[in-house]
N, CA, C and O atoms as a Maestro MAE file, in Angstrom:
{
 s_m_m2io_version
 :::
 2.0.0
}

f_m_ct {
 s_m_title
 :::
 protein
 m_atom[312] {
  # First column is atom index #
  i_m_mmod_type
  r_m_x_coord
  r_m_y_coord
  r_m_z_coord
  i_m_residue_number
  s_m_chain_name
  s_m_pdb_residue_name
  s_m_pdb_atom_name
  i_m_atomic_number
  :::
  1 25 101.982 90.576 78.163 1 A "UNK " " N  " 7
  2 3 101.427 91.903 78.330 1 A "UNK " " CA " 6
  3 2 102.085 92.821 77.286 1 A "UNK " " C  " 6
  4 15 103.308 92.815 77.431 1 A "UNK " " O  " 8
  5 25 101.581 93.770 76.074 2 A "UNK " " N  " 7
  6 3 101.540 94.282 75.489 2 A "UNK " " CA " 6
  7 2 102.379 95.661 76.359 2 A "UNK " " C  " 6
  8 15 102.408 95.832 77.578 2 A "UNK " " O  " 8
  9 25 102.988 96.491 75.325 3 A "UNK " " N  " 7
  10 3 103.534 97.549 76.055 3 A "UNK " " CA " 6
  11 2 102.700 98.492 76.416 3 A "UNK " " C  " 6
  12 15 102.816 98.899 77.572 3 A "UNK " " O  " 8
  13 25 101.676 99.076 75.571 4 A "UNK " " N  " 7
  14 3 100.498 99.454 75.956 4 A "UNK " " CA " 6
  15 2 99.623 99.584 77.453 4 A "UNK " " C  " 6
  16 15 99.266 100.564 78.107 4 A "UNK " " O  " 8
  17 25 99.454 97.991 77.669 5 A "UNK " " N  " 7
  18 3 99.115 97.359 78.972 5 A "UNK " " CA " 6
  19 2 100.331 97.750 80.072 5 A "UNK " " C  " 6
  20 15 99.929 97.748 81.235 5 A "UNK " " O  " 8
  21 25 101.404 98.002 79.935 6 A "UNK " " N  " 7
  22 3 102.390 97.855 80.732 6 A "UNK " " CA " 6
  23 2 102.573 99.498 81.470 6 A "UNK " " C  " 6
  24 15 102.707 99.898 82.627 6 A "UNK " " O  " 8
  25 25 102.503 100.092 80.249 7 A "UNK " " N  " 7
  26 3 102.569 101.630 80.410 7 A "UNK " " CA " 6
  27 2 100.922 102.064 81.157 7 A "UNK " " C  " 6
  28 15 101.003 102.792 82.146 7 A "UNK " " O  " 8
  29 25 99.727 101.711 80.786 8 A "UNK " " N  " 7
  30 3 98.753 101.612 81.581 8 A "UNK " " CA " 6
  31 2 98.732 101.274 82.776 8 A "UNK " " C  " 6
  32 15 98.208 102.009 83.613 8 A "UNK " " O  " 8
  33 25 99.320 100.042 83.118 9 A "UNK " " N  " 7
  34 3 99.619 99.629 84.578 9 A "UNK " " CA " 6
  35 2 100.381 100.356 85.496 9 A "UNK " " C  " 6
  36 15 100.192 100.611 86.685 9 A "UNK " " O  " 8
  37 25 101.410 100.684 84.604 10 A "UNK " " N  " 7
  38 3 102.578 102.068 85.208 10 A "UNK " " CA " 6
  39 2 101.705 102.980 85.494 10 A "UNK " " C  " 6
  40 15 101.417 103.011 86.691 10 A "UNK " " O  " 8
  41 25 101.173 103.741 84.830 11 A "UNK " " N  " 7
  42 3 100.114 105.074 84.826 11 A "UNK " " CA " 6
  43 2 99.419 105.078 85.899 11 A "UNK " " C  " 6
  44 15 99.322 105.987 86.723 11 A "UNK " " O  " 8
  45 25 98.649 103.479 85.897 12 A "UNK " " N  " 7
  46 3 97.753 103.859 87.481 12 A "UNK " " CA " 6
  47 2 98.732 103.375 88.715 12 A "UNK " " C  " 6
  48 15 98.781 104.235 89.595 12 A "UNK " " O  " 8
  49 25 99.373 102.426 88.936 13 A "UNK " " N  " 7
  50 3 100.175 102.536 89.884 13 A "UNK " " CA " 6
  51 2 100.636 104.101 90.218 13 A "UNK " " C  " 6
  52 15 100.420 104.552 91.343 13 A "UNK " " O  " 8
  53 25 101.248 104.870 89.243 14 A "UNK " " N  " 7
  54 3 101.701 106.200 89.932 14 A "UNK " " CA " 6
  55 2 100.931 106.856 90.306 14 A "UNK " " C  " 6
  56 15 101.404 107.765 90.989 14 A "UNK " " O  " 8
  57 25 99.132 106.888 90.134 15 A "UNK " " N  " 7
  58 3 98.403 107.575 90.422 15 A "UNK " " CA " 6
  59 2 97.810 106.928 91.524 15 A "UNK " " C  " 6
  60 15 96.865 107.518 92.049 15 A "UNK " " O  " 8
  61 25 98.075 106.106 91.875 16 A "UNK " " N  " 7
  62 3 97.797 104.951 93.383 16 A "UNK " " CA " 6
  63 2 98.688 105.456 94.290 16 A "UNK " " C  " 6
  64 15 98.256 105.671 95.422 16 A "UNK " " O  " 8
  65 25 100.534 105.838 93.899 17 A "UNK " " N  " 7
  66 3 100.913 106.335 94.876 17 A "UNK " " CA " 6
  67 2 101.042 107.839 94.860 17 A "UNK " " C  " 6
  68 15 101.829 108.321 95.675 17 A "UNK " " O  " 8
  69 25 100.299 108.763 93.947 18 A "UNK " " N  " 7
  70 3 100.318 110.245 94.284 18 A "UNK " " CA " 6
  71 2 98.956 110.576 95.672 18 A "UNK " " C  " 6
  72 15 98.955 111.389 96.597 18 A "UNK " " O  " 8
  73 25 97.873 109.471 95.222 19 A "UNK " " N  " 7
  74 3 97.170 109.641 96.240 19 A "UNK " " CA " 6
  75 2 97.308 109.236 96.748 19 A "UNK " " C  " 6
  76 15 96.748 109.859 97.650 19 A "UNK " " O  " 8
  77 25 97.916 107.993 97.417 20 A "UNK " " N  " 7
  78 3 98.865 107.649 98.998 20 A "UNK " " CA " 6
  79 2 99.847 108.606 99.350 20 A "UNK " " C  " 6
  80 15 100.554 108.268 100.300 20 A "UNK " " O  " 8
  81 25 100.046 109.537 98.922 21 A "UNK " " N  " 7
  82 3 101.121 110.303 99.445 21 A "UNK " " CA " 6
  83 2 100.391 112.083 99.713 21 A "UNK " " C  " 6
  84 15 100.841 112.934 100.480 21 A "UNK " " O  " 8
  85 25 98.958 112.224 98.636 22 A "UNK " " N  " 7
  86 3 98.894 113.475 99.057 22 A "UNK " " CA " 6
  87 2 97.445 113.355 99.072 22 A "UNK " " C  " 6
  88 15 96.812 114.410 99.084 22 A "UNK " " O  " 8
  89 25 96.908 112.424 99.073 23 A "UNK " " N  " 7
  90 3 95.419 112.362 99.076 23 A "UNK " " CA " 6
  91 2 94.653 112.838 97.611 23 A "UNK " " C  " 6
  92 15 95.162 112.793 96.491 23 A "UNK " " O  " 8
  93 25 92.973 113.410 98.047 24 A "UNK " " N  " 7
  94 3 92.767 113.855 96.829 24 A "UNK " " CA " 6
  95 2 92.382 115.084 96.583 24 A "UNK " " C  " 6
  96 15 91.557 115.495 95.767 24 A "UNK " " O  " 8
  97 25 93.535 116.074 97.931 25 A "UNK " " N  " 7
  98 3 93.538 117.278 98.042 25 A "UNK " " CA " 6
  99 2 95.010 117.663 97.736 25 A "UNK " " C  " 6
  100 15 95.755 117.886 98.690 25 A "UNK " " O  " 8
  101 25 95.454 117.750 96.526 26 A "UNK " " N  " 7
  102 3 97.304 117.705 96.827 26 A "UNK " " CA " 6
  103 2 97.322 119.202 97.029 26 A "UNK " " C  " 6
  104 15 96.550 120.157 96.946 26 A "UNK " " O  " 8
  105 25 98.550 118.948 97.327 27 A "UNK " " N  " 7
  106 3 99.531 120.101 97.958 27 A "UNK " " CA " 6
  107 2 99.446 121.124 96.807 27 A "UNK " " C  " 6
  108 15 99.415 120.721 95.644 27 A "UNK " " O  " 8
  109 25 99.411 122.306 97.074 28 A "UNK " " N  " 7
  110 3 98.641 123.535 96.003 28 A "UNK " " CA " 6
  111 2 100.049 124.210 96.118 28 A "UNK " " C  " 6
  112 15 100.660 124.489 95.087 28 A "UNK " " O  " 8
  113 25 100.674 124.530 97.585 29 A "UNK " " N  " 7
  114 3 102.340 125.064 97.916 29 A "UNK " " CA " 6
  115 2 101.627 126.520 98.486 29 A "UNK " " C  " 6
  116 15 102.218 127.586 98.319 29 A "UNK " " O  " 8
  117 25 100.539 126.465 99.051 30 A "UNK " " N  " 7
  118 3 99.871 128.140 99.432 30 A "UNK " " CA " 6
  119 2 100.708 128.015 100.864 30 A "UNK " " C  " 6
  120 15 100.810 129.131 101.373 30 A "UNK " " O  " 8
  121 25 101.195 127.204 101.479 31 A "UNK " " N  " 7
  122 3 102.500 127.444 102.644 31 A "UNK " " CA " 6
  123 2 103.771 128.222 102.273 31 A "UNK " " C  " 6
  124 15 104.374 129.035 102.973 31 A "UNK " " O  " 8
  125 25 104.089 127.756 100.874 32 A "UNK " " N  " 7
  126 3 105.732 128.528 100.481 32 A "UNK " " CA " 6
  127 2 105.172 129.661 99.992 32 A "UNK " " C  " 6
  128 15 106.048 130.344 99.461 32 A "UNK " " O  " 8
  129 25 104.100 130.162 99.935 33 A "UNK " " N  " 7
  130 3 103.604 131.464 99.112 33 A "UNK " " CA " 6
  131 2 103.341 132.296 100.769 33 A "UNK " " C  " 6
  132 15 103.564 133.506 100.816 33 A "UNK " " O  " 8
  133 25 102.915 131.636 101.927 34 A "UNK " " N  " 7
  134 3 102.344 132.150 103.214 34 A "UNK " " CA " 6
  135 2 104.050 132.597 103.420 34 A "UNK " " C  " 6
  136 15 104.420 133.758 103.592 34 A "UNK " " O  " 8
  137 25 104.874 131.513 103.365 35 A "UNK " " N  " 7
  138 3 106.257 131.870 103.882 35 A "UNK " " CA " 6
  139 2 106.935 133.002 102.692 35 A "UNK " " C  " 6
  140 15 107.911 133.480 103.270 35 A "UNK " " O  " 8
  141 25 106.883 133.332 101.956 36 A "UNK " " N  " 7
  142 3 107.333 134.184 101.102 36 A "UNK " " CA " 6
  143 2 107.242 135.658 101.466 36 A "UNK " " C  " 6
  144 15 108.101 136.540 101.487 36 A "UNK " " O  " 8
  145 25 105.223 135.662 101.901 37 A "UNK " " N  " 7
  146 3 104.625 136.825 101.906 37 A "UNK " " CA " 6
  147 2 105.499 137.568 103.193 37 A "UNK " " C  " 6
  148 15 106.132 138.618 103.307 37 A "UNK " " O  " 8
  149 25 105.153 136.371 104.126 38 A "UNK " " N  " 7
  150 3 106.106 136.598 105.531 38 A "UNK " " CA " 6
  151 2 107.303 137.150 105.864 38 A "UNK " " C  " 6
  152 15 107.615 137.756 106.888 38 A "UNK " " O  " 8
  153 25 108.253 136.750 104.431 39 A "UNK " " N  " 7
  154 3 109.193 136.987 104.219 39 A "UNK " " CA " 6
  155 2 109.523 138.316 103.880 39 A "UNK " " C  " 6
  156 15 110.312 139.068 104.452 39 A "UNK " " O  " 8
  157 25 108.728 138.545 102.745 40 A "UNK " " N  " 7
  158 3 108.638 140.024 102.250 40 A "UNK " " CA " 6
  159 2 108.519 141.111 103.457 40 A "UNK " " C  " 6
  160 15 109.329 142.014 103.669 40 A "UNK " " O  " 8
  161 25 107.131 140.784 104.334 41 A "UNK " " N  " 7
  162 3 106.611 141.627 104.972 41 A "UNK " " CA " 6
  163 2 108.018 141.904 106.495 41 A "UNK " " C  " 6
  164 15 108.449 143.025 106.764 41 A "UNK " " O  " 8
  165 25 108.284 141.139 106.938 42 A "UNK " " N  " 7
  166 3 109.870 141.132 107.764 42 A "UNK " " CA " 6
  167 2 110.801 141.717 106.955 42 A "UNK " " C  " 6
  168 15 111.686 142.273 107.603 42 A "UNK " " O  " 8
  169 25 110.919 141.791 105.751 43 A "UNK " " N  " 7
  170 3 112.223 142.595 104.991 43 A "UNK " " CA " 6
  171 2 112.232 144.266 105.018 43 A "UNK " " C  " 6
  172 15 112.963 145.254 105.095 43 A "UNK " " O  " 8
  173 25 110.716 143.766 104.881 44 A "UNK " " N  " 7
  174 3 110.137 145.785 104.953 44 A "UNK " " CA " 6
  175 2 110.138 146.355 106.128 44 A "UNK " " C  " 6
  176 15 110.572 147.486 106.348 44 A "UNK " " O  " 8
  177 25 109.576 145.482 107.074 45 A "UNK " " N  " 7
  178 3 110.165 145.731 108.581 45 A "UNK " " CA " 6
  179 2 111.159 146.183 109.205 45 A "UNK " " C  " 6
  180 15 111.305 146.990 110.123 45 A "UNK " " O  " 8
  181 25 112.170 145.238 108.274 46 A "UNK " " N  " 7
  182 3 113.730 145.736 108.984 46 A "UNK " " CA " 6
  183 2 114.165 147.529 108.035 46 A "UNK " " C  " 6
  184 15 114.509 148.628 108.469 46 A "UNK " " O  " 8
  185 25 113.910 146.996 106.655 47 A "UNK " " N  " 7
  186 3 114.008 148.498 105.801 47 A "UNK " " CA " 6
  187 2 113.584 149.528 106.979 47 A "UNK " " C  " 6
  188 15 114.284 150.366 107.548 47 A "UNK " " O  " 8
  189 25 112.199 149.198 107.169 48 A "UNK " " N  " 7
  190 3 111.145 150.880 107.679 48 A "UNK " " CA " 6
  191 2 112.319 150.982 109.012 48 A "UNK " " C  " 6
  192 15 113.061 151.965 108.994 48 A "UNK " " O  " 8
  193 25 112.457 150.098 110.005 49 A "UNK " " N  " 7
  194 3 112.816 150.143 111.373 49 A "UNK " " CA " 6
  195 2 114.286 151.176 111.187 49 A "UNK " " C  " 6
  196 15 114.453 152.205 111.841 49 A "UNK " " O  " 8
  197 25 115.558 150.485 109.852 50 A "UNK " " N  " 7
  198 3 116.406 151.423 109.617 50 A "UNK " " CA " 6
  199 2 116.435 152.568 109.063 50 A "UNK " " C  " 6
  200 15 117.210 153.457 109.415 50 A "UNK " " O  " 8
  201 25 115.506 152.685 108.035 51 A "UNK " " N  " 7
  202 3 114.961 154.000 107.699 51 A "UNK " " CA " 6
  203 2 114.727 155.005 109.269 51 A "UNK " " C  " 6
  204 15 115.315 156.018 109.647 51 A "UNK " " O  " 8
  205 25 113.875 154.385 109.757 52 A "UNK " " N  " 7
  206 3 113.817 155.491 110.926 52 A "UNK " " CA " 6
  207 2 115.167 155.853 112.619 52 A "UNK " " C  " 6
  208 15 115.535 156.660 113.473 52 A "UNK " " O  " 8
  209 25 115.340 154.393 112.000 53 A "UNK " " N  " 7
  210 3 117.039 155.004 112.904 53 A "UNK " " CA " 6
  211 2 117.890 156.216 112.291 53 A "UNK " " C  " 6
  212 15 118.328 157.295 112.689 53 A "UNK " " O  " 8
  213 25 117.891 155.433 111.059 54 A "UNK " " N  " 7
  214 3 118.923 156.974 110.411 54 A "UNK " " CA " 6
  215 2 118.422 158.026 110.128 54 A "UNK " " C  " 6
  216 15 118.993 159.031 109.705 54 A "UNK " " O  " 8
  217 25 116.762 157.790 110.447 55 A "UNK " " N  " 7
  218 3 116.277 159.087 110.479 55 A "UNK " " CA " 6
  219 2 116.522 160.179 111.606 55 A "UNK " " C  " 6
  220 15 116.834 161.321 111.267 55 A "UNK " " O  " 8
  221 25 116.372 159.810 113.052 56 A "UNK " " N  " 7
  222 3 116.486 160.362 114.154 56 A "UNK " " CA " 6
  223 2 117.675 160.908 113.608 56 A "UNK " " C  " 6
  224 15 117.515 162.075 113.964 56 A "UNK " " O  " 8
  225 25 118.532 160.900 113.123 57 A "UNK " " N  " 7
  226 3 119.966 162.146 113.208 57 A "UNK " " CA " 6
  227 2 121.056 161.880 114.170 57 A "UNK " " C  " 6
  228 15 121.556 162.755 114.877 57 A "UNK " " O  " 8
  229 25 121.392 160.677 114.169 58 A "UNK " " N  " 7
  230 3 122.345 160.619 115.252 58 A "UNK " " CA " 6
  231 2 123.315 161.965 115.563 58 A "UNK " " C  " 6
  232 15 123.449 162.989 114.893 58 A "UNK " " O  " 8
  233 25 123.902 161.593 116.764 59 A "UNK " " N  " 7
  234 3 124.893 162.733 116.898 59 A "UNK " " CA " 6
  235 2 126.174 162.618 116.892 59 A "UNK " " C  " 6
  236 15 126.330 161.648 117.633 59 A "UNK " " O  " 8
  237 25 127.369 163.003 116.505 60 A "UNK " " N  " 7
  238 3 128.482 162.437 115.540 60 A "UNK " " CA " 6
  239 2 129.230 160.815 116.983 60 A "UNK " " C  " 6
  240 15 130.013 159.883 116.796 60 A "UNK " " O  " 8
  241 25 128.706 161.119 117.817 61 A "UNK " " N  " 7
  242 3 129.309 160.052 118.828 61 A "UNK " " CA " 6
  243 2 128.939 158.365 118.637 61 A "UNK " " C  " 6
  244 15 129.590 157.331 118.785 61 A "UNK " " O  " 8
  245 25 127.325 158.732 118.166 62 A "UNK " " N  " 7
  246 3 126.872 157.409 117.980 62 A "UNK " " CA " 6
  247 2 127.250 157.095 116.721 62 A "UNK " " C  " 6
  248 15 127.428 155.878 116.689 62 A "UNK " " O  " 8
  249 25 127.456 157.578 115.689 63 A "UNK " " N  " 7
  250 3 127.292 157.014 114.302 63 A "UNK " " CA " 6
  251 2 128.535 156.236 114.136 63 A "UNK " " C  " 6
  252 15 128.305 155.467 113.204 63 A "UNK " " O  " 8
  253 25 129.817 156.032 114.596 64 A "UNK " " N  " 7
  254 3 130.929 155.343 114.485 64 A "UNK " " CA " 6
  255 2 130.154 154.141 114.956 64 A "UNK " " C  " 6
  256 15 130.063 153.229 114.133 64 A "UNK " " O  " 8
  257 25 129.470 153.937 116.349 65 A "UNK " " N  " 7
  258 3 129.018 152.552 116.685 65 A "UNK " " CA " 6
  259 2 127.881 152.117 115.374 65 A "UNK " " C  " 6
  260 15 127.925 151.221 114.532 65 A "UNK " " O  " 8
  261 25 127.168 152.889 115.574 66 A "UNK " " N  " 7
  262 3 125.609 152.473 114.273 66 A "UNK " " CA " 6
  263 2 126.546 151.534 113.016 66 A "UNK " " C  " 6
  264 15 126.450 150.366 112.638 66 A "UNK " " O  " 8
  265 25 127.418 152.624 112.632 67 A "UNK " " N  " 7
  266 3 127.902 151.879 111.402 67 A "UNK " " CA " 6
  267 2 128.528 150.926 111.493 67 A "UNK " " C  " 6
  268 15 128.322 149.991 110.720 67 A "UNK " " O  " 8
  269 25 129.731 150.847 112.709 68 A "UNK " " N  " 7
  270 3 130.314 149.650 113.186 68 A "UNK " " CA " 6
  271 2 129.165 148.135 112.983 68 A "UNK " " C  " 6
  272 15 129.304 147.195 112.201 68 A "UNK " " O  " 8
  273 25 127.965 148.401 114.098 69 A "UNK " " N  " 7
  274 3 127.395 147.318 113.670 69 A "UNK " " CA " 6
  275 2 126.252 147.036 112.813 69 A "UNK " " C  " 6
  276 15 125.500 146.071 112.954 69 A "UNK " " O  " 8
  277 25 126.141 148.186 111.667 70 A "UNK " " N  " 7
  278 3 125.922 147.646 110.465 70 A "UNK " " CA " 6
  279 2 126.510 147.146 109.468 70 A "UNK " " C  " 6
  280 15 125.981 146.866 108.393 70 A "UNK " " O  " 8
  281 25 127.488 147.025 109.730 71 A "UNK " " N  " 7
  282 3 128.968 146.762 108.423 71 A "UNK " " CA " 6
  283 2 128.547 146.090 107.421 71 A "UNK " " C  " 6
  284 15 128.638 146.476 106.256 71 A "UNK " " O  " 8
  285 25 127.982 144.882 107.838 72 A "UNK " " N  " 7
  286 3 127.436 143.880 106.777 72 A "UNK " " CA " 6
  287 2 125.644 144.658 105.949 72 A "UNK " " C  " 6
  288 15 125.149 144.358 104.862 72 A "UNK " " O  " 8
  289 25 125.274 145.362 106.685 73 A "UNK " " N  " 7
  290 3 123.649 145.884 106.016 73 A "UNK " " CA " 6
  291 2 124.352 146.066 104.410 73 A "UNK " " C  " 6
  292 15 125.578 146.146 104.343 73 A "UNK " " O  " 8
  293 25 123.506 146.127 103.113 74 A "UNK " " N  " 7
  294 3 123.831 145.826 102.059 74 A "UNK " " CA " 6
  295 2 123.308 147.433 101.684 74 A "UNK " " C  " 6
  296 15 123.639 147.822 100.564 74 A "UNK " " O  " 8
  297 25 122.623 148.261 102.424 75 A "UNK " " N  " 7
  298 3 122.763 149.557 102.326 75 A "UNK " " CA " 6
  299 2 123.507 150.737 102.715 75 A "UNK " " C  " 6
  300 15 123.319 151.158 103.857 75 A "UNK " " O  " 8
  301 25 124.002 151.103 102.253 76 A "UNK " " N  " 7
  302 3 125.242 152.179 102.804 76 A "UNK " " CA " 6
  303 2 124.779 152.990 104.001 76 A "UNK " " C  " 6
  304 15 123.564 152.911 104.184 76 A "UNK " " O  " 8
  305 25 125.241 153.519 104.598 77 A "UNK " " N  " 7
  306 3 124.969 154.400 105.503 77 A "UNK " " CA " 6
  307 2 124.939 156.003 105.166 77 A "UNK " " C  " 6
  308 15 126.002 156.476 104.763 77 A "UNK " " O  " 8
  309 25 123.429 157.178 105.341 78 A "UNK " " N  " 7
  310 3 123.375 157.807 104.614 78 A "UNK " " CA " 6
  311 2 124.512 159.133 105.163 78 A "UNK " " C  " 6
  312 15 124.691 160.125 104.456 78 A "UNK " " O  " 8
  :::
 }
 m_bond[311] {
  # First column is bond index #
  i_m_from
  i_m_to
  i_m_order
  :::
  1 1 2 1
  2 2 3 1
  3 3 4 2
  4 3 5 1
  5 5 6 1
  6 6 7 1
  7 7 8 2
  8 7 9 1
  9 9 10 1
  10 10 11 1
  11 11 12 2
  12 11 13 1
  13 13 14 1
  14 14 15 1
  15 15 16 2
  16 15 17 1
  17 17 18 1
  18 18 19 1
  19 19 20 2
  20 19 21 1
  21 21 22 1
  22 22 23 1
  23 23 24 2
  24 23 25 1
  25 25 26 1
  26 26 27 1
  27 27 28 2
  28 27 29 1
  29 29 30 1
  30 30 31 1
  31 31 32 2
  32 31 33 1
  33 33 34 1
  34 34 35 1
  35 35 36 2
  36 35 37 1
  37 37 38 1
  38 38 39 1
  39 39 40 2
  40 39 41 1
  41 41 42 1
  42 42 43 1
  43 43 44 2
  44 43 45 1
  45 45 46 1
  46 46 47 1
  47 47 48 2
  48 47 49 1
  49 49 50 1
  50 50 51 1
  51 51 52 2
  52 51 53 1
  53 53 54 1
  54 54 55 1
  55 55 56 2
  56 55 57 1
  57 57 58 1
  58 58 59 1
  59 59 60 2
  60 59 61 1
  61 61 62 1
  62 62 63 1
  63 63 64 2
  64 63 65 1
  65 65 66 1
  66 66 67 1
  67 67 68 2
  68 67 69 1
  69 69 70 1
  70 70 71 1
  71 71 72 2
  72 71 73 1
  73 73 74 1
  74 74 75 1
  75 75 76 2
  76 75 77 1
  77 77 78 1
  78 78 79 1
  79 79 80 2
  80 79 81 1
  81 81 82 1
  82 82 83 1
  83 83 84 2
  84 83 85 1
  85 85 86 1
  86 86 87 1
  87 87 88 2
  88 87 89 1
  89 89 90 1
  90 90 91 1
  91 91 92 2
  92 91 93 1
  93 93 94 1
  94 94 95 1
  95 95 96 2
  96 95 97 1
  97 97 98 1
  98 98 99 1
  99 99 100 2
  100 99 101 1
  101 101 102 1
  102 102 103 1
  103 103 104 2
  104 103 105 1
  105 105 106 1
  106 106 107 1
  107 107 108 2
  108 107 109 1
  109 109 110 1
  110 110 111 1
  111 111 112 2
  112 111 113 1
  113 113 114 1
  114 114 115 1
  115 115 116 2
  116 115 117 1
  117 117 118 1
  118 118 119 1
  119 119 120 2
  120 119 121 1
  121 121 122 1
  122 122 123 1
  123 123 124 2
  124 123 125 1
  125 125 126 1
  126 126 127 1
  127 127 128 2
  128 127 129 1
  129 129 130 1
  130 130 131 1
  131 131 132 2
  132 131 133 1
  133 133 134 1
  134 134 135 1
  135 135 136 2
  136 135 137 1
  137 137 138 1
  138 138 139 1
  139 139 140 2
  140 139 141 1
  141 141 142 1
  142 142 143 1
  143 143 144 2
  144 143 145 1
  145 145 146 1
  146 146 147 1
  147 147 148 2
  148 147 149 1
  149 149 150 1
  150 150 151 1
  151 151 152 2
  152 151 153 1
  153 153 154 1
  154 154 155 1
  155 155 156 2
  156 155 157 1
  157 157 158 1
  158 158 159 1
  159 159 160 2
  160 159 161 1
  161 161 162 1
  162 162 163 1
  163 163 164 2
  164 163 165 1
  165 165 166 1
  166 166 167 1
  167 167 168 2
  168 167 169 1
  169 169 170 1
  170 170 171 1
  171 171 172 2
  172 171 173 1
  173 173 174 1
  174 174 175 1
  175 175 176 2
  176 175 177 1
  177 177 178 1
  178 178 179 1
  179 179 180 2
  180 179 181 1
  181 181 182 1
  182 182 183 1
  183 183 184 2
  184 183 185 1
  185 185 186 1
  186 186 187 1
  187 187 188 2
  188 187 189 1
  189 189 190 1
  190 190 191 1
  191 191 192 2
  192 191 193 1
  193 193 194 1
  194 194 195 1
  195 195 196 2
  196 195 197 1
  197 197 198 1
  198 198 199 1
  199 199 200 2
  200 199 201 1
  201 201 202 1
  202 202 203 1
  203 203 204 2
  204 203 205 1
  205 205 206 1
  206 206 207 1
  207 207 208 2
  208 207 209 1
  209 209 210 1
  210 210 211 1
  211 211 212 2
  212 211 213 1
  213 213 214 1
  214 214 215 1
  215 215 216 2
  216 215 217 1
  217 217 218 1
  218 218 219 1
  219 219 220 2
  220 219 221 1
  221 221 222 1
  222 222 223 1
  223 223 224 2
  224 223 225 1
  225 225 226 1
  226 226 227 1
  227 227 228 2
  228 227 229 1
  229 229 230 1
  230 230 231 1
  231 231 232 2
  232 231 233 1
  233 233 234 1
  234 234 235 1
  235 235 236 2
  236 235 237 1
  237 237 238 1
  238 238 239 1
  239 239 240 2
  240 239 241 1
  241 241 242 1
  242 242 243 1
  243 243 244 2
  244 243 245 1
  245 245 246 1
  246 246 247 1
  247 247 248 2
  248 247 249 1
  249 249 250 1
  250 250 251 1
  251 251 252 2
  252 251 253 1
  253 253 254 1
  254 254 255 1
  255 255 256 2
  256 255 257 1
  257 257 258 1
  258 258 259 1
  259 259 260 2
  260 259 261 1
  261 261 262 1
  262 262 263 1
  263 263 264 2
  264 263 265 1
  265 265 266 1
  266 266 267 1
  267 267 268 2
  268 267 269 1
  269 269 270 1
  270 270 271 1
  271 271 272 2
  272 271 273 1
  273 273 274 1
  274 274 275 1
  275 275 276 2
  276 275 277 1
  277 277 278 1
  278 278 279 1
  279 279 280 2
  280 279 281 1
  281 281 282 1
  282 282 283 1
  283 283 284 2
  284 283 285 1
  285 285 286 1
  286 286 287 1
  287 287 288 2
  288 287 289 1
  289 289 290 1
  290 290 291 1
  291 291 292 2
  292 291 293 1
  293 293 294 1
  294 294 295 1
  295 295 296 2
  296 295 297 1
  297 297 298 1
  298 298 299 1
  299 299 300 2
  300 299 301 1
  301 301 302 1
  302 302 303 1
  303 303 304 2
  304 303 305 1
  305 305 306 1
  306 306 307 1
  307 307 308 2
  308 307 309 1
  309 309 310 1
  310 310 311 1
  311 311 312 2
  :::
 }
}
């Protein structure tokens, strides 16, 4: 068998097992793009939700706790 022939044989074998493995609908990845969007849209969630805590105006009693257990938030406290 010629190398030619060999590398041909290789070629369709791998294309024998891409469609044993994903059919002849492959995987496009519109799940990690669904989980991304998801992702985004929960980030903004938590933003808007703290935005409007620190909006209400605490009164100087609560804000020692608020900040206490935000310590780790990556936004300062205004």
């Amino acid at each position: 068998m010629s190398p030619i022939e060999a590398l041909a044989m290789e070629s369709q074998e791998q294309h024998r097992r891409y469609y044993e493995l994903y059919g002849t609908n492959p995987v496009r990845g519109d799940g990690l793009r669904e989980l991304a969007t998801y992702s985004r849209q929960l980030g903004q969630q938590a933003s808007d939700i703290r935005d409007e805590v620190v909006a209400l105006d605490f009164s100087t009693e609560v804000i020692p706790s608020f900040a206490a257990a935000t310590r780790f938030d990556p936004r300062p406290f205004r």
